[in-house]
N, C-alpha and C positions, 0 to 999 in steps of 0.2 A: 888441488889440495887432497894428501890421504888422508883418507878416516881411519881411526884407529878401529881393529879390529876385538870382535866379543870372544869372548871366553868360550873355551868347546861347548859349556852349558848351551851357552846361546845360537851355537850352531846348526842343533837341531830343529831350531826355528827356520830353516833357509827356506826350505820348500813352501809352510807355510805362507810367509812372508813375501814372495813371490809371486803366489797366487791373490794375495791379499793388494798386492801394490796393484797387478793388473786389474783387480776390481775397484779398487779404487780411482784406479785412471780411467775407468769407463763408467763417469756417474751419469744417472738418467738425462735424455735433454738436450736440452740449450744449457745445464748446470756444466756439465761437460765442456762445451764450447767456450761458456764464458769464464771459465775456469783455466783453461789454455789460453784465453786472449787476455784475463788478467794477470796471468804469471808472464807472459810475453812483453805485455806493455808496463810491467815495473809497478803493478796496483796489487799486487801480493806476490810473499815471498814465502817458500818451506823455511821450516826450522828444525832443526835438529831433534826436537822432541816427535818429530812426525805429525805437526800440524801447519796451518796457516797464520799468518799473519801479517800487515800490513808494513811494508820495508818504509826507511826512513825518507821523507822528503815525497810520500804519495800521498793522497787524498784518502778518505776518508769511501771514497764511491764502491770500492769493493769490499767494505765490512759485512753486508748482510749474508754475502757470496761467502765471505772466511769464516762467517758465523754456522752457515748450514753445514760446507764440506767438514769442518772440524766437530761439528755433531756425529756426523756419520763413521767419521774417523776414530772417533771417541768410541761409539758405539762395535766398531769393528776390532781396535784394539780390546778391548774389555775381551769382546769373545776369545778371539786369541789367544789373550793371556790366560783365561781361565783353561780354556782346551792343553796349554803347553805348561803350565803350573807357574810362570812367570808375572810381571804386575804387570799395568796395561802401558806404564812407561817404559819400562825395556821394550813390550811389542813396538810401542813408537819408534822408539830410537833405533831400533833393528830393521824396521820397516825404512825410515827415512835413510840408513845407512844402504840398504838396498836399492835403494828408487838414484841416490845420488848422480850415480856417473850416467844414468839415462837424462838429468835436468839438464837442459840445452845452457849454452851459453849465453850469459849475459842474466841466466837467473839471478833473481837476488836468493840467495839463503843465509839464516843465521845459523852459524856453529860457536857454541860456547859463549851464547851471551854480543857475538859480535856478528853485526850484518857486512856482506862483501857481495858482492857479484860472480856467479862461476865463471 
């Protein structure tokens, strides 16, 4: 599926957002770990807004896991967006449109309100 692309405004987020997706894919831990093996086994999915949550038809067991990563996430958009003069939703969504074509297949992600599998 192609994402639609940001407006030159938002292009000069690229670099940023790049570095921001690799820190984010390398959280402390076993948070890491088990962050890979619940997006693996279908117990959380990205969403378009650049956060987590739980796809339809899974359990409830990786809520505290999509509670923390979207903490940190929150808190790394916020920065972002202040550094780049943007709000911390476009850093989301420009983030998450970056990270895309790296989600392996069989991800669940939401875009626009609608959950699919890549």
């Amino acid at each position: 599926m192609k994402i639609s692309t940001f407006t030159s405004a938002h292009r000069c987020l690229k670099t940023v957002v790049l570095f921001l997706a690799l820190l984010l894919s390398f959280s402390p831990g076993l948070l890491a770990i088990d962050l890979q093996t619940a997006l693996s086994k279908g117990l959380a999915g990205e969403v378009d807004s650049g956060y987590l949550a739980i796809p339809p038809g899974a359990t409830n067991e990786a809520q505290p896991l999509v509670s923390s990563v979207n903490t940190q996430r929150s808190a790394a958009y916020a920065s972002l967006a202040k550094k780049n003069g943007v709000t911390p939703e476009i850093a989301g969504k420009a983030t998450f449109e970056k990270r895309y074509p790296q989600f392996p297949a069989g991800t669940w992600v939401k875009i626009q309100g609608r959950w699919m599998q890549k």
